[in-house]
C-alpha positions as CSV (number, residue, x, y, z in Angstrom):
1,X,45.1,75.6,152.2
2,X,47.8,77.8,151.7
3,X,50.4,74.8,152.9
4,X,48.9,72.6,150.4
5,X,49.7,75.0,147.6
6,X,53.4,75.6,148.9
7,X,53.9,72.5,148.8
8,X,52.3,71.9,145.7
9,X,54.6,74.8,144.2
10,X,57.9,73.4,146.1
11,X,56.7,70.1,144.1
12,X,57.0,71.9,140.7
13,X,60.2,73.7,141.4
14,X,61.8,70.3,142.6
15,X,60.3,68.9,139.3
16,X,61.8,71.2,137.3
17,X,65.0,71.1,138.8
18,X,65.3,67.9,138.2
19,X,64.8,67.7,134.5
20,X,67.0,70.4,133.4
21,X,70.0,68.4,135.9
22,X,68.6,65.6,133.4
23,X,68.9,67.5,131.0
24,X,72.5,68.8,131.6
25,X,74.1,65.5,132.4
26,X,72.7,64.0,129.0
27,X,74.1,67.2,126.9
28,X,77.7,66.6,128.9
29,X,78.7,64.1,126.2
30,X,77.4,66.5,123.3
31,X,79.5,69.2,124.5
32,X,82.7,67.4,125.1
33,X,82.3,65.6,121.6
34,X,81.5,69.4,120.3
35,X,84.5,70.7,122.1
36,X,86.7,68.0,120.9
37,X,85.6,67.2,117.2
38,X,83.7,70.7,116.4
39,X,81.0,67.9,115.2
40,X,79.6,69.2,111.6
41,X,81.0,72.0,111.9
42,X,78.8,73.6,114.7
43,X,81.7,74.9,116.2
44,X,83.3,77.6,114.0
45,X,87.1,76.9,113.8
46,X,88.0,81.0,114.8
47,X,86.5,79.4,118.6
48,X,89.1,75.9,118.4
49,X,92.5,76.7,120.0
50,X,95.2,76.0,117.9
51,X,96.7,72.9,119.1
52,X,92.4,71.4,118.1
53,X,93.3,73.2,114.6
54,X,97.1,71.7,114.3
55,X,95.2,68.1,115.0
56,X,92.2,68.4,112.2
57,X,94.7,69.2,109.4
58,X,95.6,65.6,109.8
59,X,92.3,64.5,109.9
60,X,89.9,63.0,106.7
61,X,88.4,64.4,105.2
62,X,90.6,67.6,105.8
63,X,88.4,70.7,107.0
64,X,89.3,74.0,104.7
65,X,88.2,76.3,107.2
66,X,90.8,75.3,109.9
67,X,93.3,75.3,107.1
68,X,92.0,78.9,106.2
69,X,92.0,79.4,110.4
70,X,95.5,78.3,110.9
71,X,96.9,80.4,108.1
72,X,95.5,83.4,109.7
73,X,96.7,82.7,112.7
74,X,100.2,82.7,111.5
75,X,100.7,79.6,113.7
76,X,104.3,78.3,112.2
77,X,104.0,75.3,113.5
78,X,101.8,74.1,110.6
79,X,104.4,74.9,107.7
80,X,105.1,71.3,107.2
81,X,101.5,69.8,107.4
82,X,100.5,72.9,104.9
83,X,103.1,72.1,102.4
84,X,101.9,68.4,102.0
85,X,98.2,69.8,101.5
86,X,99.5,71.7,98.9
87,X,101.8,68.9,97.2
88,X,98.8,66.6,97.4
89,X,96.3,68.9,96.3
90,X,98.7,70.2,93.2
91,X,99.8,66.8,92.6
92,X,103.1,66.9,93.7
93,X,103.0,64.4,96.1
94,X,103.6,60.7,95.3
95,X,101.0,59.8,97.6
96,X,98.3,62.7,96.3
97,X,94.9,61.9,96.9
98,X,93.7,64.9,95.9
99,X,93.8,65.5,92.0
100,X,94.4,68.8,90.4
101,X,93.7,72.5,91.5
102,X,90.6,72.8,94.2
103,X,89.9,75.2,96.7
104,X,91.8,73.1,99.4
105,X,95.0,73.7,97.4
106,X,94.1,77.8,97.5
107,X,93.5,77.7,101.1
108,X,96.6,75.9,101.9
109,X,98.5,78.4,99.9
110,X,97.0,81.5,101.0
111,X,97.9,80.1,105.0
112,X,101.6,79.7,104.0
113,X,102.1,83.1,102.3
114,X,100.0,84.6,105.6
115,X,102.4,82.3,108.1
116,X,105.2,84.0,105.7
117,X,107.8,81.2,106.1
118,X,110.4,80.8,103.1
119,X,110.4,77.2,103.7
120,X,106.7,77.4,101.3
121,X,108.4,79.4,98.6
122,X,109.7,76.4,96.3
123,X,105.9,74.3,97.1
124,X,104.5,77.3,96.0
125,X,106.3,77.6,93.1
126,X,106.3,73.9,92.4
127,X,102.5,74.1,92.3
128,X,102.3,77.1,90.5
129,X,104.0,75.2,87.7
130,X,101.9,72.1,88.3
131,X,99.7,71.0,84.6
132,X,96.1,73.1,85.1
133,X,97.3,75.7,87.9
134,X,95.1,78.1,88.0
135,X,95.8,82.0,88.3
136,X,94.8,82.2,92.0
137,X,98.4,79.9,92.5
138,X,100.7,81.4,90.5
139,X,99.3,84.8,92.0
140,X,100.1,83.4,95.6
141,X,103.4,82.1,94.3
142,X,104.6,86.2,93.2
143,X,102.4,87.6,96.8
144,X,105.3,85.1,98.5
145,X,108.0,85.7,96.6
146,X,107.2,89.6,97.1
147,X,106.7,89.5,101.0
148,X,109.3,87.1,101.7
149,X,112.0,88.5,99.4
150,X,114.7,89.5,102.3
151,X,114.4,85.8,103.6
152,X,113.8,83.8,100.7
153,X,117.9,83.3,99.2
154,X,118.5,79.4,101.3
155,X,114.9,78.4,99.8
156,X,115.8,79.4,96.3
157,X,119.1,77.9,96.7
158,X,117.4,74.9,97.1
159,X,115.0,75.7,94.7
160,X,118.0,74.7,92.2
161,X,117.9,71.5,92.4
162,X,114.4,71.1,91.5
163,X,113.0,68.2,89.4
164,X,110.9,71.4,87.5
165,X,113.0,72.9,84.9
166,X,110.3,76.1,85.5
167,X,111.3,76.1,89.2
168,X,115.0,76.1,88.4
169,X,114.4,79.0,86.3
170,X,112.1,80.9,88.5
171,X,114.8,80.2,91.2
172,X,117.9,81.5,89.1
173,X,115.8,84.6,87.9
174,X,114.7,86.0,91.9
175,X,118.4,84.8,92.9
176,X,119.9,87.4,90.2
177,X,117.3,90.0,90.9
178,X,118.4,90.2,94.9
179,X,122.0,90.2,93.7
180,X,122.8,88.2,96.6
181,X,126.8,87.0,97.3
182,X,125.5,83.8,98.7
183,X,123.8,82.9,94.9
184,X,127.2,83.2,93.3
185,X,128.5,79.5,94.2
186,X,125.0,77.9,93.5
187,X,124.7,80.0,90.4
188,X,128.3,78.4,88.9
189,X,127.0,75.0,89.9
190,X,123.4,76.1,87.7
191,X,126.0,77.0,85.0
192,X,126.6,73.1,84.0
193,X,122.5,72.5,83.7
194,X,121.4,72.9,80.4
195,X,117.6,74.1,81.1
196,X,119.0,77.0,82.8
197,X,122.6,77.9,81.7
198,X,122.0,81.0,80.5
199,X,119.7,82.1,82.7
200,X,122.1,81.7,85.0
201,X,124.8,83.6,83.0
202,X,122.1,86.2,83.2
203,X,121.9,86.2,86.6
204,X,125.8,86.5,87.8
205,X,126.2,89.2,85.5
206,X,123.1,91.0,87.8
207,X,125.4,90.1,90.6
208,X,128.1,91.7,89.3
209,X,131.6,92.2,90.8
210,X,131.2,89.4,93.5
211,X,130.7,86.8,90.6
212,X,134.0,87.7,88.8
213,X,136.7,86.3,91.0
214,X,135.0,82.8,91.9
215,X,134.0,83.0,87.8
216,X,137.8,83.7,86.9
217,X,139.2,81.3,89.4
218,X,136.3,78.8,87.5
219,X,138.2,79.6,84.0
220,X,141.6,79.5,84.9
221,X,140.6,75.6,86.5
222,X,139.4,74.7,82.8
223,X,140.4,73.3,79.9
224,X,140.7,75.9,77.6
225,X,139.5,73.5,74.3
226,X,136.4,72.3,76.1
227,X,133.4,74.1,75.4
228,X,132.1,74.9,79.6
229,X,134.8,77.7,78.3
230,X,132.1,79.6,76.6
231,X,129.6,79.7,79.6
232,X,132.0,80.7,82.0
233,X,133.4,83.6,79.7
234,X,130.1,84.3,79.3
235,X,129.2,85.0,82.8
236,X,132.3,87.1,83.3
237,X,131.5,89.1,80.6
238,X,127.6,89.8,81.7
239,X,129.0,91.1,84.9
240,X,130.6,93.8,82.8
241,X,133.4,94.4,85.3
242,X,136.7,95.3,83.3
243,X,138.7,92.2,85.0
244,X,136.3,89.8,82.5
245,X,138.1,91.5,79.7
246,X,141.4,90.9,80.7
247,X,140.6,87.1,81.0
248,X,138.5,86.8,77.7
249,X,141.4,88.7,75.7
250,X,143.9,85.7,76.0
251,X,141.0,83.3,74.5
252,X,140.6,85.3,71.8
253,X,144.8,86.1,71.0
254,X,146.8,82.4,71.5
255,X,143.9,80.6,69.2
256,X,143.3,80.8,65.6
257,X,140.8,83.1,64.5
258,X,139.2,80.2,62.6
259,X,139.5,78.4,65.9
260,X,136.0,77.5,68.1
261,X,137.3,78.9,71.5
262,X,138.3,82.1,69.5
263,X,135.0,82.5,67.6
264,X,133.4,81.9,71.2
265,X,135.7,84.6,73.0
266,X,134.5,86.9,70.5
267,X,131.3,86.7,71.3
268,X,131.8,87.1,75.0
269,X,134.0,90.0,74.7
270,X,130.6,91.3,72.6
271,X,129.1,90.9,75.4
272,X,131.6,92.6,77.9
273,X,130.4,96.2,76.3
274,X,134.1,97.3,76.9
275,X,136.0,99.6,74.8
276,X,139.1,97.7,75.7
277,X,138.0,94.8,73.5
278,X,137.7,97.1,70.4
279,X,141.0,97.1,68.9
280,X,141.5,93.1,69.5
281,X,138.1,92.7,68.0
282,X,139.1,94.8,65.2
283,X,141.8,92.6,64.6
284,X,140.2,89.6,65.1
285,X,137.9,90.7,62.6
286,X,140.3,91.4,59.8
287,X,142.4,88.1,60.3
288,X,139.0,86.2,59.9
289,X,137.3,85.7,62.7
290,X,134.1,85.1,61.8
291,X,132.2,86.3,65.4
292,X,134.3,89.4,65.5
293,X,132.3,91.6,63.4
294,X,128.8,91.1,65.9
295,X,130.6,91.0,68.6
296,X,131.5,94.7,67.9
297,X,127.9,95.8,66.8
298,X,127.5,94.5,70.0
299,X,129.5,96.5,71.7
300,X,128.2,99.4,70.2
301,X,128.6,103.3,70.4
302,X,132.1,102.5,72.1
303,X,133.2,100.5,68.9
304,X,132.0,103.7,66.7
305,X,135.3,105.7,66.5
306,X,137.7,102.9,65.8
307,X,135.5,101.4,63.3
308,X,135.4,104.9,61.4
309,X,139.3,104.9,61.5
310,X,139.5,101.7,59.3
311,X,137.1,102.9,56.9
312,X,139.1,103.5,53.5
313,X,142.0,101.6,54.9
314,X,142.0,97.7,52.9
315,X,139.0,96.0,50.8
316,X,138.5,93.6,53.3
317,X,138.6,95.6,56.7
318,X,137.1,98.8,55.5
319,X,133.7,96.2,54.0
320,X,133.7,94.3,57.4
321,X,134.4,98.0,59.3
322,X,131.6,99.6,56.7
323,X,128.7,96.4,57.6
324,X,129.6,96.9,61.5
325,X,128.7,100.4,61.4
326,X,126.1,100.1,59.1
327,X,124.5,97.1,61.6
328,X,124.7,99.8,64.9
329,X,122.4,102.1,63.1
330,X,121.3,105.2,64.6
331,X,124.1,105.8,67.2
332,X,126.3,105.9,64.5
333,X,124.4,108.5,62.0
334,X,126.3,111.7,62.8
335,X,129.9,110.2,63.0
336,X,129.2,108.6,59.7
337,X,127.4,111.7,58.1
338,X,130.8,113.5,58.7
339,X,132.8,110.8,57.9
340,X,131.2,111.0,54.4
341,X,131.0,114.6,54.0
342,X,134.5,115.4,54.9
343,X,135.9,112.6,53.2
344,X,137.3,111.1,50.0
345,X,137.8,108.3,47.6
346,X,137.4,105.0,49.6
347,X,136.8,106.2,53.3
348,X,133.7,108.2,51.5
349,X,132.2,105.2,49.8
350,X,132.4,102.8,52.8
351,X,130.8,105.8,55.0
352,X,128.1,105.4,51.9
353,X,127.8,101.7,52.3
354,X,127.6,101.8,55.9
355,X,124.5,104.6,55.9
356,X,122.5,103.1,53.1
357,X,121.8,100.5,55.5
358,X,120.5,102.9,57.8
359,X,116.8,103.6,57.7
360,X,117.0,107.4,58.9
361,X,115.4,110.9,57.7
362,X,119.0,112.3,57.9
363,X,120.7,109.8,56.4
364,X,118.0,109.9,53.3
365,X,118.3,113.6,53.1
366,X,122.3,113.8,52.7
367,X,122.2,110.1,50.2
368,X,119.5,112.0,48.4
369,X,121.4,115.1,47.7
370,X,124.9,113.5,47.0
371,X,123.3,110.7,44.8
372,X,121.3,113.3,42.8
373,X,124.9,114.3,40.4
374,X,124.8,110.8,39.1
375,X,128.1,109.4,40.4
376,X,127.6,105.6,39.6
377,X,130.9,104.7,42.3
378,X,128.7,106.4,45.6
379,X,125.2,104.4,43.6
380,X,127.0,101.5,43.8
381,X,127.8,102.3,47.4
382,X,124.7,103.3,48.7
383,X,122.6,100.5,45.9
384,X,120.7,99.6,49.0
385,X,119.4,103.2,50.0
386,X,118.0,103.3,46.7
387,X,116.2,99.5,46.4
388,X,114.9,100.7,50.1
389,X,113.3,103.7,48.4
390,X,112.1,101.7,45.7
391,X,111.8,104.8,43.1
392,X,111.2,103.6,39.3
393,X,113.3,106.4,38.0
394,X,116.7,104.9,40.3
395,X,115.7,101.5,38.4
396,X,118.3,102.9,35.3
397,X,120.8,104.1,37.8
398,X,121.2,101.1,39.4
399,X,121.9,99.3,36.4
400,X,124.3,101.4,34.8
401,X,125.8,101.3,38.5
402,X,126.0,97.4,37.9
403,X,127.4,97.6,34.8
404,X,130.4,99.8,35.5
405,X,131.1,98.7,38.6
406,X,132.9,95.1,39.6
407,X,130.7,94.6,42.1
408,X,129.6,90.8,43.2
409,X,127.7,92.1,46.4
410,X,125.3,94.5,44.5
411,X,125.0,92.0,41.6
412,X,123.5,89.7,44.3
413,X,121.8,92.4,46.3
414,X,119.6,93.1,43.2
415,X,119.3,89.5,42.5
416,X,117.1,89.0,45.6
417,X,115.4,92.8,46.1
418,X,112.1,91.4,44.7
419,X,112.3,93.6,41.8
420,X,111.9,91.8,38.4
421,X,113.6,94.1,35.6
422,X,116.6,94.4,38.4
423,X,116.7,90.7,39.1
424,X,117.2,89.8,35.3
425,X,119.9,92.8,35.1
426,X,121.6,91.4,37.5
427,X,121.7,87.8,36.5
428,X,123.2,89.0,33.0
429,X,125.8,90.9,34.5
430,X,127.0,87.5,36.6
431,X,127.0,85.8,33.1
432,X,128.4,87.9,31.7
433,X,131.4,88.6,34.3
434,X,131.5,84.5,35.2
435,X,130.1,85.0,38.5
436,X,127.8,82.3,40.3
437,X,125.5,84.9,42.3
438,X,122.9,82.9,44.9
439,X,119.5,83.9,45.2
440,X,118.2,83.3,48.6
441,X,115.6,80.7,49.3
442,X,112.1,82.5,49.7
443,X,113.5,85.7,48.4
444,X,116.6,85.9,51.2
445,X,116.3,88.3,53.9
446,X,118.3,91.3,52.3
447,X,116.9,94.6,51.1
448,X,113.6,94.7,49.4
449,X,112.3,96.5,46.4
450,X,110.3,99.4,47.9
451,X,110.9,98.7,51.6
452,X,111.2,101.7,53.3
């Protein structure tokens, strides 16, 4: 009895051995097909080794979670394959089968900025720029830009010569940001495309002294009549460095002052900032030049002293000397304020003109004081203090001001303030003195009745 139920019980175990061998040989091809393909997903891509993970991203469809898988595995290897995702997915590819922004195109950014290779920095860019980007791009774009930036200058070199005007500019704006010598021969070359010329001005001047002798060696190559003059004085003057003066000056000396490469040196030695260019300017300015004048607002608190000195000196230098001034504002108050105060005759009405342009509680209180004794010479000086202030009682002053003075530019001041009985004063007094006075289309963009 007890042989027949060992063997009975051998039976069953043999039995059962057998189907689970079965059973194993038939699941062989399941696993191998599970180890190789990851079949429906069953196999989570954080198990596949990285060489199965390098071979799905050229599968179809293309699985997001080994794009997502390689990414954080920072496996470089995949830079290229990722890139084309991203082109096709953004659209940038000719061959894109995969229209507009989805979540494959946010996984396969998100893996490049992880693998962190500047090689993805102009896709990125290019896609953040791609018609219906969304924000998650263009925020993946900056997170590259930012963790890449002491690697990134060969890729935005490249980046140049980009079919997207938004990815030249992009490109111009980081290289003059990391102020980067290696920019400075790419940058000149950006100087001749249109879409990004002056951003590229902008950008050698960040650069600073490292720009200035391949800029200058650039100028002195020119023609000096052609107008590729202007960008390159440009750029030498945004780098600020004192050598740009020196090469501007002759630009703005051997020409005409009525003369376009004149006019344009003007305004790049406005840019410059250098008190060097004051006194050409200044006489640049008083022969005709019809740039001079901004280009020393532009310059500023340097121009300040030798602009006071010609106040009082000629009609037409101390008016143009008198609107500079007036134009610089603020930084200019308390030189003027004792310019006026310890001056007289002429110097004292053009220090009159150039602070009644000058919307300041300072400036208000000493016009106010010195206006109050009724001198109709300073009202006529400081006219435009008083439209500013737009009190109903100056309304007589003015006019009486008008009348006794010869004074074209107040005739046509009042003519366009916006006031009605001072408009109609003014238009007698042309008529009266043959004058043709304009009034400005839509009211002109002078001072204004009332318009403190």
């Amino acid at each position: 009895m007890m042989k027949d139920l060992r063997t009975k019980t051998s039976d069953k175990r043999g039995c059962i051995g057998c189907v689970v061998v079965l059973l194993l040989i038939a699941c062989v091809p399941v696993l191998i097909t599970i180890r190789q393909f990851g079949v429906m997903g069953l196999v989570p891509a954080k198990w596949k080794g990285s060489d199965r993970l390098l071979g799905e991203l050229k599968s179809r469809p293309l699985d997001s979670s080994a794009v997502r898988e390689i990414g954080r595995r920072r496996d470089a290897r995949a830079i290229d394959r990722l890139i084309e995702i991203l082109n096709e997915a953004s659209g940038w590819s000719a061959k894109s089968s995969i229209p507009g922004p989805n979540k494959l195109e946010g996984d396969a950014a998100i893996a490049l900025v992880e693998i962190g290779d500047p090689r993805a920095i102009i896709p990125l860019l290019r896609a953040a720029d791609a018609k219906g980007a969304d924000a998650r791009i263009k925020s993946y774009a900056e997170r590259a830009l930012t963790k890449m930036r002491d690697r990134e200058v060969p890729a935005l070199i490249e980046g140049l010569n980009d079919p997207s005007r938004a990815v030249r500019q992009r490109a111009v704006h980081e290289l003059g940001d990391l102020r980067d010598v290696r920019a400075v021969e790419p940058l000149l070359q950006a100087l001749s495309d249109g879409a990004v010329q002056e951003d590229a001005v902008q950008a050698l001047g960040k650069i600073g002294s490292p720009a200035v002798e391949p800029l200058l060696t650039k100028l002195k190559r020119s023609n000096r009549e052609h107008l590729d003059d202007f960008v390159i004085m440009n750029a030498l003057a945004a780098t600020k460095d004192h050598r740009a003066t020196l090469a501007i000056l002759p630009f703005l000396q051997t020409h005409g002052p009525g003369s376009s490469t004149s006019v344009l040196a003007a305004r790049a030695l406005g840019r410059t900032g250098d008190q060097k260019a004051v006194a050409p300017l200044i006489s640049a300015m008083e022969n005709g030049n019809g740039d001079a004048q901004a280009a020393l607002v532009e310059i500023g608190q340097p121009a300040i002293p030798a602009l006071l000195e010609r106040l009082g000196k000629s009609s037409v230098v101390s008016y143009k000397s008198a609107d500079a001034l007036g134009m610089i504002g603020k930084p200019a108050v308390r030189a003027l304020i004792q310019k006026f105060e310890h001056s007289l005759g002429l110097a004292r009405l053009d220090a009159a003109r150039a602070l009644s342009e000058i919307d300041d509680a300072e400036v208000s209180a000493v016009l106010s004081t010195a206006l109050s004794g009724g001198d109709l010479s300073l009202v006529a000086a400081a006219h435009r203090f008083l439209v500013r202030r737009g009190d109903p009682q100056s309304k007589v002053l003015l006019i009486r001001a008008l009348i006794a003075q010869t004074d074209s530019d107040m005739a046509e001041s009042l003519l366009n303030c916006g006031d009605p009985a001072l408009e109609d004063a003014a238009r007698m007094w042309a008529k009266r003195h043959g004058y043709q006075v304009s009034t400005m289309l839509g009211g002109g963009g002078g001072t204004k009745w009332g318009n403190r």
